[in-house]
N, C-alpha and C positions, 0 to 999 in steps of 0.2 A: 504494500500500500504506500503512496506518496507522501513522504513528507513524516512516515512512522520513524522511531527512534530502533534503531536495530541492535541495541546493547539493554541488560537489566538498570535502570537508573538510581534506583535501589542498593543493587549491588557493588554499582560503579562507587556511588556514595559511602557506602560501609570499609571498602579498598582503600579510598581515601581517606578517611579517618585512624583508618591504622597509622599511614604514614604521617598525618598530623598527631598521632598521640605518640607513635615512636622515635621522632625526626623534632619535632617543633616546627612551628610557624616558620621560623627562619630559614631552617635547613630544607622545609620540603618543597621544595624546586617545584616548576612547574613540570620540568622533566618527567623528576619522578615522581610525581602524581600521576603524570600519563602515561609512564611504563605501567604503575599499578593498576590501573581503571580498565587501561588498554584503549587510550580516548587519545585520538594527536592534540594540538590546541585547540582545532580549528572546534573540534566538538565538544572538547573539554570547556570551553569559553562557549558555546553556545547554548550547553547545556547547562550548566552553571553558571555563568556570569563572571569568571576569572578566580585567582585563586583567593581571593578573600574573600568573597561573598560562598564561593564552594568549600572554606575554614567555618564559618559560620554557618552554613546548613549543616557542617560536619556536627560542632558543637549541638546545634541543636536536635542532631541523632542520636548522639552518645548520649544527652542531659534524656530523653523520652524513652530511650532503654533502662538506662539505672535508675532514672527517676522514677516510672513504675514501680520496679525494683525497691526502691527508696519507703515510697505510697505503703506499698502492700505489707512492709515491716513494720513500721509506723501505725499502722493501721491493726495489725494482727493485735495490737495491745491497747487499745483507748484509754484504759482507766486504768494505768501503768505506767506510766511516766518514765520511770527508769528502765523496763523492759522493752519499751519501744526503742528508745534508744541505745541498748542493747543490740536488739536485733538489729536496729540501722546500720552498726558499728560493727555487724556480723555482714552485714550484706556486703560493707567496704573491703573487710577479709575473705570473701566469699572472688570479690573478681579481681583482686590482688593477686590469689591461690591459683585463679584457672590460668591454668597454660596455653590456654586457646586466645588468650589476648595478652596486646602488649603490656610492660609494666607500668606500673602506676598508675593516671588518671589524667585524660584529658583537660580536665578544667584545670588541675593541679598545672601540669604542663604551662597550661597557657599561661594562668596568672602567675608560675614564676619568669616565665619570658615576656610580660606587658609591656616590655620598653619596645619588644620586636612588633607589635599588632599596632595595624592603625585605631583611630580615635572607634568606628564603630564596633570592631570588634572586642577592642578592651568593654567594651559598655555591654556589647553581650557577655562577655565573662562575666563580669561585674553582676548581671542580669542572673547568670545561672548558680552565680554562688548567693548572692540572694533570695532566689527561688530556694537555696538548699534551707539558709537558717532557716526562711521560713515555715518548712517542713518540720523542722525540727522544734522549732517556738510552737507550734500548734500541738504537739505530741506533748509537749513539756508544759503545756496551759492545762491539763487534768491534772498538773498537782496543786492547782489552785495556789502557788506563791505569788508575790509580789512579783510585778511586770518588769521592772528592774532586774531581779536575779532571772528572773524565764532569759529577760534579751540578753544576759551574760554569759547563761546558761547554752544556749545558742548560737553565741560567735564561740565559745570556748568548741562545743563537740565541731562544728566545722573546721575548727583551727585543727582539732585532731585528724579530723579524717584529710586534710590535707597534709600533714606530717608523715600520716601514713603513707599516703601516694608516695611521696619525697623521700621515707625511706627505705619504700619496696624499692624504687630505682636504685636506690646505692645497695642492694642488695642485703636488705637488714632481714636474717632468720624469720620464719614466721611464730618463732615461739617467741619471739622478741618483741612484734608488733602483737602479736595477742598480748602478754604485758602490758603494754599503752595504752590496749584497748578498756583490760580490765580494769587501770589505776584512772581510766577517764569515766567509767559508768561508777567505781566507787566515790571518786569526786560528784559525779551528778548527785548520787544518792544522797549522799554525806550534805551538800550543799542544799540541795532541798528540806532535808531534816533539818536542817538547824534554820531553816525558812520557819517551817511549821512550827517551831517550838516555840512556847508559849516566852522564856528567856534563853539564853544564849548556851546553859548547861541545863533546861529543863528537858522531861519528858519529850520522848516523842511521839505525835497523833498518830502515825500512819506510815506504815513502811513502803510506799509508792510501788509496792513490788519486784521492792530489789531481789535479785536473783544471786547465790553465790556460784560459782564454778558455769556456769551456764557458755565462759567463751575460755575456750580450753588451748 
């Protein structure tokens, strides 16, 4: 048929993202974008619109795969507060682990090389790690704390799940980052408790569901 696209656009796009998450913005050439897609320019630019606006449909593939991913952990726990984020913080060790993709994290990626991205792209990062705290303040609003510790609460677990990214790349053990993981959900818990407590060494109401041993 005239004028039909003769390659998966889909697929072309997911090729590309690898090498944006394995290369950086800087390094992935338009070359090799098009070795990977198997698109010369002529189609690579016409189907995507060059390579930054084809970094940013990238971004926004990777963010709607783990973001699901994200949702549904987050979700598995509503009135658990700590175990949502838990399991969010299992989902980041979950594609850390698979061998089927590259190391670390896309957004990580990016937002440590933003001096490399032009002004719109940085704002999509910016965009997709906002979306994340977000995610994460709304799972952390069922322990009923003060709005202050929730939004602290918030940039701190994304601060971690970016660290993680940063140290799957330099090749840090995985029993190593499970570690991280568990001194960052004890911190959640701990930090909420002393929210709830009526003084700074009283009682506590409600143990949000902290889990022990649950990220191994």
């Amino acid at each position: 048929m005239a004028g039909r696209k003769q390659f998966d656009v889909d697929a072309a796009l997911d090729r590309a993202m690898r090498v944006f998450w394995q290369q950086g913005y800087a390094d992935a050439s338009v070359d090799r974008l098009g070795v990977a897609t198997g698109l010369g320019r002529g189609s690579l630019y016409g189907t995507f619109g060059g390579k930054d606006a084809l970094f940013r449909q990238c971004l926004d593939r990777y963010s709607s795969i783990y973001g699901a991913r994200y949702e549904q952990a987050l979700a598995a726990h509503p009135d658990e507060p700590v175990r949502a984020v838990e399991a969010f913080l299992g989902v980041v060790l979950d594609r850390i682990a698979d061998p089927d993709v590259p190391d670390g994290c896309l957004v990580a990626q990016s937002t440590a090389q933003s001096a490399t991205l032009t002004a719109s792209s940085r704002e999509r990062v910016r965009t997709l790690l906002g979306q994340q705290r977000a995610r994460v303040r709304g799972a952390l609003s069922a322990s009923g704390a003060d709005a202050e510790v929730i939004e602290d609460l918030s940039v701190f677990v994304v601060a971690v799940v970016q660290s993680l990214a940063v140290l799957s790349r330099a090749g840090t053990p995985d029993a190593e980052l499970r570690s991280v993981v568990r001194i960052a959900v004890t911190t959640v818990a701990d930090t909420l408790a002393r929210a709830e407590s009526p003084t700074a060494h009283g009682p506590r109401k409600k143990s949000f569901g902290r889990t022990r041993g649950a990220v191994r």
